[in-house]
TORBA-946645 format. One record per residue (C-alpha): residue in one letter; residue number from 1; x, y, z. Coordinates in nm, 3 decimals, decimal comma. Example, Ala and Ser with C-alpha at 12.3 -4.5 7.8 and 13.67 -1.06 7.14 Angstrom:
! TORBA-946645
<rec><residuo>A</residuo><num>1</num><x>1,230</x><y>-0,450</y><z>0,780</z></rec>
<rec><residuo>S</residuo><num>2</num><x>1,367</x><y>-0,106</y><z>0,714</z></rec>
//
This chain:
! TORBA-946645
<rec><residuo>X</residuo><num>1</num><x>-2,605</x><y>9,632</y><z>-3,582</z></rec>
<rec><residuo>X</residuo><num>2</num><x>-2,685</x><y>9,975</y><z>-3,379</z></rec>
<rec><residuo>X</residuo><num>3</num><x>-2,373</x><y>10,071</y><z>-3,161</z></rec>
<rec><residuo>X</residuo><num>4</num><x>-2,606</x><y>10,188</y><z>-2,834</z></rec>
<rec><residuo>X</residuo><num>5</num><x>-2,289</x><y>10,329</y><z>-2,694</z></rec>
<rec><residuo>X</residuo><num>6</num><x>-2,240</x><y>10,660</y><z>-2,815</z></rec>
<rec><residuo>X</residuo><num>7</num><x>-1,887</x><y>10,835</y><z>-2,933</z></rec>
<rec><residuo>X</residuo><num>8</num><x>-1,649</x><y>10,961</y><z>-2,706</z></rec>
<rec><residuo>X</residuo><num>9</num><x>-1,449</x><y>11,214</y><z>-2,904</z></rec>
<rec><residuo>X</residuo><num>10</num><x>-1,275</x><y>10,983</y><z>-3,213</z></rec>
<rec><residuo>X</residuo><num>11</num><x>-1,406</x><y>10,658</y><z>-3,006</z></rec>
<rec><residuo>X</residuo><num>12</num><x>-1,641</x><y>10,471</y><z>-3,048</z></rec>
<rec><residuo>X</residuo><num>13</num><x>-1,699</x><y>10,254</y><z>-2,728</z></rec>
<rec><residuo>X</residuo><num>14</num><x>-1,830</x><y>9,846</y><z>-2,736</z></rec>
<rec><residuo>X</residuo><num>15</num><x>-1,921</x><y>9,638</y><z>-2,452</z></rec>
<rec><residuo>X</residuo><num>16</num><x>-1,553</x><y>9,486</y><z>-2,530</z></rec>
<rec><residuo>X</residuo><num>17</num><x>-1,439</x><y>9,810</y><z>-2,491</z></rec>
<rec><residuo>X</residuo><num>18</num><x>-1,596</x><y>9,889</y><z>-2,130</z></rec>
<rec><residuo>X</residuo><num>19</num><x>-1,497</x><y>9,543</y><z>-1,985</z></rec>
<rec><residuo>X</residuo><num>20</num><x>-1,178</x><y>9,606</y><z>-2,080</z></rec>
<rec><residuo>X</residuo><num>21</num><x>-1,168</x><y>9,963</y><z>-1,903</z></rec>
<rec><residuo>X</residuo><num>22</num><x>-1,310</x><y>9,746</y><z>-1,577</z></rec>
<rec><residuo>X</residuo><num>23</num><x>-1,053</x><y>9,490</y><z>-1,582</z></rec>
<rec><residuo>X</residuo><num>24</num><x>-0,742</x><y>9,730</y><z>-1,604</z></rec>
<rec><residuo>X</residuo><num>25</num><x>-0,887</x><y>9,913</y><z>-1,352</z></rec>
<rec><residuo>X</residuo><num>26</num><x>-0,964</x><y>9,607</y><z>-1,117</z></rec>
<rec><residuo>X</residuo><num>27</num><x>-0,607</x><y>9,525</y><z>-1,166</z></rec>
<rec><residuo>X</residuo><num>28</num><x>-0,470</x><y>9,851</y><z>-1,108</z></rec>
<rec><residuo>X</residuo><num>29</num><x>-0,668</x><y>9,879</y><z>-0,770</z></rec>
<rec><residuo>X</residuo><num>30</num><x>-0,611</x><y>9,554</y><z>-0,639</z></rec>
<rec><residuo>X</residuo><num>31</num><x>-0,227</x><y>9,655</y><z>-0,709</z></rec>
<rec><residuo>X</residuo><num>32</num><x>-0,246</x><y>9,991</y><z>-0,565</z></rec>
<rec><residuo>X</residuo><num>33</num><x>-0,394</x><y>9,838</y><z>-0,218</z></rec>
<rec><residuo>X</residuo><num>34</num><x>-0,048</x><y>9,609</y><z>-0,202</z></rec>
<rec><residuo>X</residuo><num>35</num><x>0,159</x><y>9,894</y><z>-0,271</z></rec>
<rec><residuo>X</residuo><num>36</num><x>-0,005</x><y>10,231</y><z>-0,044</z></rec>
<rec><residuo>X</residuo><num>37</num><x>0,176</x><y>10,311</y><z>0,186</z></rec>
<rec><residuo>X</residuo><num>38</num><x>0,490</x><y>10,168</y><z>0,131</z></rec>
<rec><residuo>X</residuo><num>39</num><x>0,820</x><y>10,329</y><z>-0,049</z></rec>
<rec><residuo>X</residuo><num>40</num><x>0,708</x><y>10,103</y><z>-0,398</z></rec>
<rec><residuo>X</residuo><num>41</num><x>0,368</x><y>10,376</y><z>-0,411</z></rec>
<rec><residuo>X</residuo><num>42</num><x>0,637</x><y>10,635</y><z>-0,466</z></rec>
<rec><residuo>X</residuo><num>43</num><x>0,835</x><y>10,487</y><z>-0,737</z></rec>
<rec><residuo>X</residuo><num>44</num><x>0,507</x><y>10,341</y><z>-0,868</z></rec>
<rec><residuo>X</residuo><num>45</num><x>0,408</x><y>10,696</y><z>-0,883</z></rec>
<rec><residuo>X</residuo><num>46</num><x>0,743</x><y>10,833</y><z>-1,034</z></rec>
<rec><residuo>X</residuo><num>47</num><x>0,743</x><y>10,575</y><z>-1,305</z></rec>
<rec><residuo>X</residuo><num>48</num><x>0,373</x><y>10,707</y><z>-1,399</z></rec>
<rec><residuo>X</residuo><num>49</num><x>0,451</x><y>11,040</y><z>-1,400</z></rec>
<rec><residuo>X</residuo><num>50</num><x>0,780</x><y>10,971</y><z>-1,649</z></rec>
<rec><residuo>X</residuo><num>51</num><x>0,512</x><y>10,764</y><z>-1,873</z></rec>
<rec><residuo>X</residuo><num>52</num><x>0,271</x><y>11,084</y><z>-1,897</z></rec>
<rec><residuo>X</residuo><num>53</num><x>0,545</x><y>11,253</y><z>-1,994</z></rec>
<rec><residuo>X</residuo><num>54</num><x>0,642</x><y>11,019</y><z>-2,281</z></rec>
<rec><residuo>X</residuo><num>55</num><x>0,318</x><y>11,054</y><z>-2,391</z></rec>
<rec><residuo>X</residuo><num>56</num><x>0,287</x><y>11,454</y><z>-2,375</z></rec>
<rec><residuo>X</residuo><num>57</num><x>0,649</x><y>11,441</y><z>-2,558</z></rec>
<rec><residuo>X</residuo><num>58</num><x>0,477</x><y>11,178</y><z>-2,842</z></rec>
<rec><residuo>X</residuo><num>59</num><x>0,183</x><y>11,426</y><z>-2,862</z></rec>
<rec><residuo>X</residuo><num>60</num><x>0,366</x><y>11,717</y><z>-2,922</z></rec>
<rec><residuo>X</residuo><num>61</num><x>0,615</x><y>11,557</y><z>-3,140</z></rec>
<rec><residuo>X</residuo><num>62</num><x>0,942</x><y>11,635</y><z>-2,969</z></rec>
<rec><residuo>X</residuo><num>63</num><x>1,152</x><y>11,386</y><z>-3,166</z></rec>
<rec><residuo>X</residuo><num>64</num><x>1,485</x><y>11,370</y><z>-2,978</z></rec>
<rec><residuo>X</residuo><num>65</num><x>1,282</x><y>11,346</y><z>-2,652</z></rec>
<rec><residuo>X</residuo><num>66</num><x>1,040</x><y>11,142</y><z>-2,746</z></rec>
<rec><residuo>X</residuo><num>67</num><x>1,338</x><y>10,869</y><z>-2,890</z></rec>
<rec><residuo>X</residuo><num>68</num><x>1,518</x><y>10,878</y><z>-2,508</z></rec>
<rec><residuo>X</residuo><num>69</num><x>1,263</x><y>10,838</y><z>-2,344</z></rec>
<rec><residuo>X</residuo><num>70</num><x>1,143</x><y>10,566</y><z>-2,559</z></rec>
<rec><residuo>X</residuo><num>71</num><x>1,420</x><y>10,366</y><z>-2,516</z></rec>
<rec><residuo>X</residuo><num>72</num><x>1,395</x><y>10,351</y><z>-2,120</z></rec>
<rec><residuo>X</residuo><num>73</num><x>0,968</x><y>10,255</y><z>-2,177</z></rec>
<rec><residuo>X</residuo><num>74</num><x>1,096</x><y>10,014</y><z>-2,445</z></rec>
<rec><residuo>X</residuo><num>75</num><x>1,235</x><y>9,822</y><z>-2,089</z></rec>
<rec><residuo>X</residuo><num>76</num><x>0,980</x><y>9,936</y><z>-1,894</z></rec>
<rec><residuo>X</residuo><num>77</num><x>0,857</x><y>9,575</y><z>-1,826</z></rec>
<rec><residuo>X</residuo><num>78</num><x>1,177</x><y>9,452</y><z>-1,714</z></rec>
<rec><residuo>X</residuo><num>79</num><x>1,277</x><y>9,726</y><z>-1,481</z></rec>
<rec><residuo>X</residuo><num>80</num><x>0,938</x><y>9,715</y><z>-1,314</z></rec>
<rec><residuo>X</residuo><num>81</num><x>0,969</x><y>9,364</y><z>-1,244</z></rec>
<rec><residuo>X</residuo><num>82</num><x>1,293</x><y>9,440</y><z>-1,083</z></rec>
<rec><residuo>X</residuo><num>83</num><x>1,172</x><y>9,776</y><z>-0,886</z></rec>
<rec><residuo>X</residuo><num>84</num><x>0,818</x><y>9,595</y><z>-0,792</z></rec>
<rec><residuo>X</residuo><num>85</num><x>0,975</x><y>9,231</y><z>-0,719</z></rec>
<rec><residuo>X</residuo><num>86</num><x>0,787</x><y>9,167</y><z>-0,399</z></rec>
<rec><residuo>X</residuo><num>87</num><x>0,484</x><y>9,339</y><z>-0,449</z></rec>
<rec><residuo>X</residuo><num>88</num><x>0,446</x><y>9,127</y><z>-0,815</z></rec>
<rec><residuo>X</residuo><num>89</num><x>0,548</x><y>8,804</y><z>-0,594</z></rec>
<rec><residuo>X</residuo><num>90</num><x>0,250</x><y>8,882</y><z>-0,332</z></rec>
<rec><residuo>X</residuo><num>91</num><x>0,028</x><y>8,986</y><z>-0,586</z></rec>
<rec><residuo>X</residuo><num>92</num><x>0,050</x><y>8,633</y><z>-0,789</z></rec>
<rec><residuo>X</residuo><num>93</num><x>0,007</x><y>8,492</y><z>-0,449</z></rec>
<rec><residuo>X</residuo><num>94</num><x>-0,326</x><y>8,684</y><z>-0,409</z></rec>
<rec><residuo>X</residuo><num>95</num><x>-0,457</x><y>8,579</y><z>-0,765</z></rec>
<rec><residuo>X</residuo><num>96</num><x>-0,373</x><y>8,199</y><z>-0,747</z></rec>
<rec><residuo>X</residuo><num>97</num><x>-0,579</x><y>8,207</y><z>-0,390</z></rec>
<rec><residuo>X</residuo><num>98</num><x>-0,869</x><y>8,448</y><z>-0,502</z></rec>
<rec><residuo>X</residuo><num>99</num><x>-1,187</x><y>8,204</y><z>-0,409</z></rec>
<rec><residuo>X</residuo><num>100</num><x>-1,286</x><y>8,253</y><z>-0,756</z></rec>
<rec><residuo>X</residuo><num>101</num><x>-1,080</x><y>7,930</y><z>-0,863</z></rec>
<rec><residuo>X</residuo><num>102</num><x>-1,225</x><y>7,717</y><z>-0,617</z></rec>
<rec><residuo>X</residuo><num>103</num><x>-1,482</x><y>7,629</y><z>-0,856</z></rec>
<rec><residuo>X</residuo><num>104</num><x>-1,205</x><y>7,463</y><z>-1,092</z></rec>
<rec><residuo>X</residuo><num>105</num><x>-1,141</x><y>7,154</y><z>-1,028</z></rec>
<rec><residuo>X</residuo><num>106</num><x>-0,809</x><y>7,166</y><z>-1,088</z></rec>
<rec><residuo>X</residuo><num>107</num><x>-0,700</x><y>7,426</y><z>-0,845</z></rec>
<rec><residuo>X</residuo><num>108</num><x>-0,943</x><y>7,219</y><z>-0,604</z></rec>
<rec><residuo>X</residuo><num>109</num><x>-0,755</x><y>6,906</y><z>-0,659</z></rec>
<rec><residuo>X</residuo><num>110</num><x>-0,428</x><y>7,087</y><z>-0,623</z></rec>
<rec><residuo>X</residuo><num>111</num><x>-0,527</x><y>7,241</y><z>-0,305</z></rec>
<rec><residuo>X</residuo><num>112</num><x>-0,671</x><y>6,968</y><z>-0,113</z></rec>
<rec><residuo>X</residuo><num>113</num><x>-0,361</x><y>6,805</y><z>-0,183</z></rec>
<rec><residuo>X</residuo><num>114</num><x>-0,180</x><y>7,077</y><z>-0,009</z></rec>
<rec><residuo>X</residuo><num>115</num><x>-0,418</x><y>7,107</y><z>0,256</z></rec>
<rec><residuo>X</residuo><num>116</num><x>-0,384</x><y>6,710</y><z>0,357</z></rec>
<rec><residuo>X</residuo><num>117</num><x>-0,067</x><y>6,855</y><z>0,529</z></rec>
<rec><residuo>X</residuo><num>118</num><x>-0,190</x><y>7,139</y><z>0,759</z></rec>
<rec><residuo>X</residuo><num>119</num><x>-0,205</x><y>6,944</y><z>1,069</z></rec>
<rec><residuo>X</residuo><num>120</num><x>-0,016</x><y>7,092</y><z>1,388</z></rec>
<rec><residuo>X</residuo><num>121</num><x>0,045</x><y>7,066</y><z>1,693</z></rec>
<rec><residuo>X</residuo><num>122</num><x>0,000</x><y>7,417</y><z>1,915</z></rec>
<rec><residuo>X</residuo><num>123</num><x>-0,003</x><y>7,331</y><z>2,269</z></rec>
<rec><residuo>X</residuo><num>124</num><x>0,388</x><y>7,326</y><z>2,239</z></rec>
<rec><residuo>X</residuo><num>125</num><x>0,416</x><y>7,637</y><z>2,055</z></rec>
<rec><residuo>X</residuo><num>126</num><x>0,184</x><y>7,802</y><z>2,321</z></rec>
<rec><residuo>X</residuo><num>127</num><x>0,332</x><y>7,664</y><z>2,633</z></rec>
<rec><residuo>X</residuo><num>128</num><x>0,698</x><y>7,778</y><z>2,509</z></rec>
<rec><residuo>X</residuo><num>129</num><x>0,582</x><y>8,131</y><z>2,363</z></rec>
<rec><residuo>X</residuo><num>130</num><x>0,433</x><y>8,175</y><z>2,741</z></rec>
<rec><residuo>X</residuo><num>131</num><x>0,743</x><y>8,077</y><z>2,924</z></rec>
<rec><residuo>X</residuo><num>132</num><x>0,980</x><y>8,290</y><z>2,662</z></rec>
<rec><residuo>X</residuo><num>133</num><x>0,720</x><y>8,561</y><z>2,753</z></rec>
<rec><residuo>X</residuo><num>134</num><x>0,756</x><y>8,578</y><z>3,094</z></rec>
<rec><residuo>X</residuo><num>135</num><x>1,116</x><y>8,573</y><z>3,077</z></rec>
<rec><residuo>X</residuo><num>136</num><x>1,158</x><y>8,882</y><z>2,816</z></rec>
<rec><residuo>X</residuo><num>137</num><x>1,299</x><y>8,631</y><z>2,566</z></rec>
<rec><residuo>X</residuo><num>138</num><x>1,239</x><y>8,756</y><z>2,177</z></rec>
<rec><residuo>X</residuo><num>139</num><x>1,117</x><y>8,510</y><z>1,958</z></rec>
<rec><residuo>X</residuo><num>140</num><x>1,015</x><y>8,527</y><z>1,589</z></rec>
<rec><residuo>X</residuo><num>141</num><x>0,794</x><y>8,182</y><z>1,477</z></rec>
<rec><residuo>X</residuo><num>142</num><x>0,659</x><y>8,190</y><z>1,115</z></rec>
<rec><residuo>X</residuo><num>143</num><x>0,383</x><y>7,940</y><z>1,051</z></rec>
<rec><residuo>X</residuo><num>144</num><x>0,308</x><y>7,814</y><z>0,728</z></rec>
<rec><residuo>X</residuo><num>145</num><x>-0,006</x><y>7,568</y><z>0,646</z></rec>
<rec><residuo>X</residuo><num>146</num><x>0,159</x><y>7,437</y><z>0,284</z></rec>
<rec><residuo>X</residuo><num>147</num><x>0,410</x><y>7,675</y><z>0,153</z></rec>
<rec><residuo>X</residuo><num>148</num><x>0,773</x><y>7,506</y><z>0,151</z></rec>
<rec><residuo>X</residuo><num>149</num><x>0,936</x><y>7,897</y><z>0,146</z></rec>
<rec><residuo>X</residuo><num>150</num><x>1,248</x><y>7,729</y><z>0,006</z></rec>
<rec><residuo>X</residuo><num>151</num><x>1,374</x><y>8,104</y><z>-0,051</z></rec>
<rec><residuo>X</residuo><num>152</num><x>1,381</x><y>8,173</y><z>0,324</z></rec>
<rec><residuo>X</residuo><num>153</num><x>1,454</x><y>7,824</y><z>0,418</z></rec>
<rec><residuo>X</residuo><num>154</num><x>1,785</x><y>7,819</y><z>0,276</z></rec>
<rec><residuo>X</residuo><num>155</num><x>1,898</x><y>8,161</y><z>0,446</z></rec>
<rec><residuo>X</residuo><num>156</num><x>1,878</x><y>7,958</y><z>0,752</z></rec>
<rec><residuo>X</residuo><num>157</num><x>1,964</x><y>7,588</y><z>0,936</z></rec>
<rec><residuo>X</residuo><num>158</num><x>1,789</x><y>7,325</y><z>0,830</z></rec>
<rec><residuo>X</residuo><num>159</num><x>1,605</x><y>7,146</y><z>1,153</z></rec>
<rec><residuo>X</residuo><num>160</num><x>1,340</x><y>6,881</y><z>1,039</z></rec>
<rec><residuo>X</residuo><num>161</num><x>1,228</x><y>6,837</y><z>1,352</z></rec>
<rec><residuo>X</residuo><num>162</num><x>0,920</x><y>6,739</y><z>1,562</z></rec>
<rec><residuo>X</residuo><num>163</num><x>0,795</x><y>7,080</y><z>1,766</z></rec>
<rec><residuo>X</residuo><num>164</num><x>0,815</x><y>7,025</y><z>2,153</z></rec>
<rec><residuo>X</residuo><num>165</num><x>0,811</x><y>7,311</y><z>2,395</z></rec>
<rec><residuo>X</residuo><num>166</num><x>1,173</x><y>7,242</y><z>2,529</z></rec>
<rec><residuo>X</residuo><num>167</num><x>1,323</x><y>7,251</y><z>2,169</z></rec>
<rec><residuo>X</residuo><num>168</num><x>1,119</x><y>7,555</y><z>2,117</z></rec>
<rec><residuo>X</residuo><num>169</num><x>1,266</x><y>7,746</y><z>2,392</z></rec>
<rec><residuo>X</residuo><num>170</num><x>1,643</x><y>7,615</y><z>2,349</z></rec>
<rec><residuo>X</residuo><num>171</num><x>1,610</x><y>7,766</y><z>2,003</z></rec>
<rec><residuo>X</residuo><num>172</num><x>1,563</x><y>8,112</y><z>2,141</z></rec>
<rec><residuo>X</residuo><num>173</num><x>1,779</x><y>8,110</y><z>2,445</z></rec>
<rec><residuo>X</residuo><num>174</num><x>1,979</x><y>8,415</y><z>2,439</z></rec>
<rec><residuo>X</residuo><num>175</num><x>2,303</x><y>8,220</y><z>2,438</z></rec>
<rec><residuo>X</residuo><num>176</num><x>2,166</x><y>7,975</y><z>2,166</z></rec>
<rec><residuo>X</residuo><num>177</num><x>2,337</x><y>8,011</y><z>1,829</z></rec>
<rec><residuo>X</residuo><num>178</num><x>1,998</x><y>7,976</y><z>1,694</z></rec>
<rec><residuo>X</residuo><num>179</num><x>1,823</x><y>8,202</y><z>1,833</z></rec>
<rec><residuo>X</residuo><num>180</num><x>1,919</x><y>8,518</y><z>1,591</z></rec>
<rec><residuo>X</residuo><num>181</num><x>1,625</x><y>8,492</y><z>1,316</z></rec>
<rec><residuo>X</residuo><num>182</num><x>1,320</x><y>8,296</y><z>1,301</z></rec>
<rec><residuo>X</residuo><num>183</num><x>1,182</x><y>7,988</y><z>1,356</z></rec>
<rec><residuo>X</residuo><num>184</num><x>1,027</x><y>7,848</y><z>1,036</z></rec>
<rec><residuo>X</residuo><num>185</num><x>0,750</x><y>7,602</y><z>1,087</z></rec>
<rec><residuo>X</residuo><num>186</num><x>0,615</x><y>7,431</y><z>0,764</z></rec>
<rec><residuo>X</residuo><num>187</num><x>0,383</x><y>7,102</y><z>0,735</z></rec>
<rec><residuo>X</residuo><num>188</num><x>0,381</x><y>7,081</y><z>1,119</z></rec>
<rec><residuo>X</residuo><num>189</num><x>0,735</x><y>7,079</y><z>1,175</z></rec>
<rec><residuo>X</residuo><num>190</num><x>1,017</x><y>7,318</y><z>1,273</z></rec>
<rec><residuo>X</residuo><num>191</num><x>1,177</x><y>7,298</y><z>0,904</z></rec>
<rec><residuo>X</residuo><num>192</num><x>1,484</x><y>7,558</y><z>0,966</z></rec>
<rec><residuo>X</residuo><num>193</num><x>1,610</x><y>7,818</y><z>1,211</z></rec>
<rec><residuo>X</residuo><num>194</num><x>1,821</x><y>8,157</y><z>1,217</z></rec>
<rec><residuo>X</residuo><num>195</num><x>1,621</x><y>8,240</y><z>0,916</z></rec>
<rec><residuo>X</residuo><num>196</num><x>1,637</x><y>8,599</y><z>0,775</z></rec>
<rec><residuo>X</residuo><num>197</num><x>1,274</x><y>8,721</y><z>0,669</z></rec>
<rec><residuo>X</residuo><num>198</num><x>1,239</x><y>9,028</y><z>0,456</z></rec>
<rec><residuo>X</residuo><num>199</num><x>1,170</x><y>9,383</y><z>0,631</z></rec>
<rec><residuo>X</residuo><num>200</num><x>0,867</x><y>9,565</y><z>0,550</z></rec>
<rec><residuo>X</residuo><num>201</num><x>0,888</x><y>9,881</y><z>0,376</z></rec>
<rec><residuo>X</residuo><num>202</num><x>0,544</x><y>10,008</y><z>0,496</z></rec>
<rec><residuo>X</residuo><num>203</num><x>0,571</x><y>10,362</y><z>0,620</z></rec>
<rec><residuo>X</residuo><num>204</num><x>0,326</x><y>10,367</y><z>0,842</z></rec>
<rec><residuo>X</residuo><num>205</num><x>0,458</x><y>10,124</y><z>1,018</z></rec>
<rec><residuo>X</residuo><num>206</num><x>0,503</x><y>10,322</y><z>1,428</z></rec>
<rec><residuo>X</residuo><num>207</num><x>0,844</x><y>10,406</y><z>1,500</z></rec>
<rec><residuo>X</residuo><num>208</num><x>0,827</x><y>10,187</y><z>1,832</z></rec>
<rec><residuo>X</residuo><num>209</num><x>0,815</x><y>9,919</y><z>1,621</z></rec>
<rec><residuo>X</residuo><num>210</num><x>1,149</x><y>9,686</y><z>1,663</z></rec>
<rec><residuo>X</residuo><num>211</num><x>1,323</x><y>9,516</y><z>1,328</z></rec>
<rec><residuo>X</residuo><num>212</num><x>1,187</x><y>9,211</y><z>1,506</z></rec>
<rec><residuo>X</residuo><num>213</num><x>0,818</x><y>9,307</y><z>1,471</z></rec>
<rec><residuo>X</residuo><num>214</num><x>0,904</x><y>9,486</y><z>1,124</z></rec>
<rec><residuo>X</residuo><num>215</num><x>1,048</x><y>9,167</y><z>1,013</z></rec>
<rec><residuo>X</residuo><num>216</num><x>0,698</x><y>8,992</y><z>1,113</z></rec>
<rec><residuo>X</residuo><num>217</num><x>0,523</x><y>9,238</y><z>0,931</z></rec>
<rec><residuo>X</residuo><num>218</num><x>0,744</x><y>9,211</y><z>0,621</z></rec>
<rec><residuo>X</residuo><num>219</num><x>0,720</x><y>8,853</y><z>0,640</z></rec>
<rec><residuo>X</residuo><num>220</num><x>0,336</x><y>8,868</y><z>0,659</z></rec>
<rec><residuo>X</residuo><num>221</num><x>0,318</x><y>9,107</y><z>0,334</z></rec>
<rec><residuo>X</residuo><num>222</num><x>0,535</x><y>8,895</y><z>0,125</z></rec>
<rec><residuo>X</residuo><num>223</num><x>0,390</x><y>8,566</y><z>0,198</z></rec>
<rec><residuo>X</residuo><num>224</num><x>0,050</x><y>8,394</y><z>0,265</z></rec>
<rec><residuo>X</residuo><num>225</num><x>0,222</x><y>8,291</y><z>0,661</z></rec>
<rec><residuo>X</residuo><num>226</num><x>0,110</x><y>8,335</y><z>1,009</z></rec>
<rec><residuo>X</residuo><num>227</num><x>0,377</x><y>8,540</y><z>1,254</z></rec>
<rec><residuo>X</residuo><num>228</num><x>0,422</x><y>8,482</y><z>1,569</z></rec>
<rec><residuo>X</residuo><num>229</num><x>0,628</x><y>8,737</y><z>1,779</z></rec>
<rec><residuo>X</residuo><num>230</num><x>0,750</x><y>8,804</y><z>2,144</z></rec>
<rec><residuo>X</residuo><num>231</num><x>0,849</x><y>9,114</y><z>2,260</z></rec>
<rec><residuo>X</residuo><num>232</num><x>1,230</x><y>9,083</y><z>2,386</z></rec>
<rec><residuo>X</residuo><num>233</num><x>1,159</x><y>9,455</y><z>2,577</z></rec>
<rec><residuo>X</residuo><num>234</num><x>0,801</x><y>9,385</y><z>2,738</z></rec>
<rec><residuo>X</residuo><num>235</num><x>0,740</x><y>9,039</y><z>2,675</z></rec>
<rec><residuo>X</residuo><num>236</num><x>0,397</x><y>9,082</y><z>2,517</z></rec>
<rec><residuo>X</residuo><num>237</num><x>0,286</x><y>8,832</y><z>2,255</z></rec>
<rec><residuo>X</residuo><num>238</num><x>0,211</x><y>8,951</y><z>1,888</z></rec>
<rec><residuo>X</residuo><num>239</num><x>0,093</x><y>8,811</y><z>1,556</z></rec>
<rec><residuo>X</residuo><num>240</num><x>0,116</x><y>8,907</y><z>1,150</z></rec>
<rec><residuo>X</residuo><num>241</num><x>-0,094</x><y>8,877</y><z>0,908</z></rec>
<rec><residuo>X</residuo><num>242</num><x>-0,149</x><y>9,035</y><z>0,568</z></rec>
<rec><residuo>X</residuo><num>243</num><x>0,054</x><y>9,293</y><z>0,682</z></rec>
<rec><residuo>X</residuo><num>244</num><x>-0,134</x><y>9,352</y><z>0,986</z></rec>
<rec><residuo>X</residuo><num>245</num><x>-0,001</x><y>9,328</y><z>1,340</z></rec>
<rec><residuo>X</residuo><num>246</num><x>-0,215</x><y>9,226</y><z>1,641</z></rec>
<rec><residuo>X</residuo><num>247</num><x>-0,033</x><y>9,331</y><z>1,982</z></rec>
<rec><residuo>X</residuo><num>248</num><x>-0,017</x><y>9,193</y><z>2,341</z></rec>
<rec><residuo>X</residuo><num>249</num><x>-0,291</x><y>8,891</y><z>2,261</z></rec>
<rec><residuo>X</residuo><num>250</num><x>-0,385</x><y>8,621</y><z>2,528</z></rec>
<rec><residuo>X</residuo><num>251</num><x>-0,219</x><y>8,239</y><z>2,509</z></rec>
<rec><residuo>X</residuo><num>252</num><x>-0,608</x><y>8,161</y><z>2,422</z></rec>
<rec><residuo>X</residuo><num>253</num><x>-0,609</x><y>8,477</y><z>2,145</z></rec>
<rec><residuo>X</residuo><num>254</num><x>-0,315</x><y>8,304</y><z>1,982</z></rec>
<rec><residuo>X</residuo><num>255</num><x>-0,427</x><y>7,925</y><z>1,969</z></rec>
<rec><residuo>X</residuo><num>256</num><x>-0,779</x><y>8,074</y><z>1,789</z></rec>
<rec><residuo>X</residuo><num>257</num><x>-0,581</x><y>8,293</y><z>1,532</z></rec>
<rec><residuo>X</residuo><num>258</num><x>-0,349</x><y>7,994</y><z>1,477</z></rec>
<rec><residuo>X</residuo><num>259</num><x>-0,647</x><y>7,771</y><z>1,429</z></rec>
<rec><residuo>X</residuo><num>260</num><x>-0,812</x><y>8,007</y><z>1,226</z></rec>
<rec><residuo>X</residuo><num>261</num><x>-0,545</x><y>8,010</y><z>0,979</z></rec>
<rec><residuo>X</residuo><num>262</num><x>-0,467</x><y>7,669</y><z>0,963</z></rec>
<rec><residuo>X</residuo><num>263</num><x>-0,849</x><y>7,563</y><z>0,909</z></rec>
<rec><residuo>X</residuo><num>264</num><x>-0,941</x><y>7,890</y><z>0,685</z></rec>
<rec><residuo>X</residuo><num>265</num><x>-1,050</x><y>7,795</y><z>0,336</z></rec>
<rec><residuo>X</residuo><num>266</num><x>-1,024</x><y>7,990</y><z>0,030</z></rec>
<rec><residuo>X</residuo><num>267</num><x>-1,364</x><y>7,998</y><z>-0,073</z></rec>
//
């Protein structure tokens, strides 16, 4: 049968061959938007450069070189699943909620069984972040629709219970021994508190920005959660998501972003 792709040099190129090309590429773009502009593009970059280098060193048969820096590509796997840890984690999370699943109906069983528990209760949460607003009080809240975040749960107290707006606000009195951390809210319930969430390592990220809001951010990047913040200095209310922070938002800005994002569907 007639190839009707012509050669390129010593190749010869096959519709196999092109989808290939497209999926490595999809890949390596979809990665590349999790990792810009944080400190991983820059040892994602690094470790390229060192692999064009192995394979100048190959091509121009420098033996001894070629051998050292074999060894370290001959690991290569391992040590970028150390260096790239969080952006692999988010970038799993990204694949098993692409919409593209929802027509299995496996991942739409398993789904709607998660989703059965996304119920919650915000007037609470809304009434307290107001009140901890107007008195300067920080708070950090992370809302999750079905993920149990055991990882972060455990760096924290376990609560279990029921959200009310006077619990809400003991948690982050000042002279609590709570309130240092967040608040992590899973299945409709305050699950733990005093949590530690991971920083982000965006660097464009402003300056202004406290480790509370950073935290938020981080938080946001490395898991499929909702943030919600208050501003110890000015009070303001703020919210993560994706990596994205929304600043000094309205009570009624925060119940439709929390709705949004407990109703939002993958498809």
């Amino acid at each position: 049968m007639h190839n009707p792709f012509p050669y390129v040099g010593f190749l010869e190129l096959s519709w196999i061959d092109l989808l290939d090309i497209a999926l490595v590429s999809l890949l390596l773009y979809n990665f590349y938007k999790l990792i810009r502009g944080t400190m991983a593009f820059r040892v994602f970059l690094g470790f390229l450069l060192l692999y064009i280098i192995y394979l100048l060193v190959q091509a121009t048969h420098m033996e001894l070189l070629a051998a050292v820096l074999g060894q370290f590509m001959g690991v290569g796997v391992l040590v970028a699943s150390i260096l790239f840890q969080q952006e692999l984690k988010k970038f799993f999370l990204m694949l098993g909620e692409t919409p593209h699943f929802d027509g299995w109906a496996i991942f739409g069983w398993l789904r709607s069984k998660k989703k059965q528990q996304t119920e919650l209760n915000v007037a609470p949460i809304l009434e307290a972040m107001k009140e901890l607003g107007s008195t300067n009080t920080g708070a950090l809240l992370v809302v999750s629709r079905y993920s149990d975040l055991v990882a972060y749960v455990e760096t924290g107290d376990i609560l279990d219970a029921v959200i009310s707006k006077r619990l809400l606000i003991s948690i982050f009195n000042k002279y609590s021994p709570l309130h240092d951390g967040a608040l992590l809210i899973i299945e409709g319930k305050l699950r733990a508190a005093r949590c530690i969430l991971p920083v982000t390592e965006n660097l464009n990220v402003p300056a202004s920005m406290g480790l509370r809001h950073r935290a938020g951010i981080g938080m946001s990047e490395a898991t499929n959660t909702l943030v919600l913040i208050v501003s110890e200095e000015t009070g303001q209310l703020s919210i993560a998501r994706n990596g994205e922070v929304y600043h000094n938002l309205s009570l009624q800005q925060i119940k439709a972003k929390i709705n949004e994002y407990m109703t939002e569907t993958e498809g």
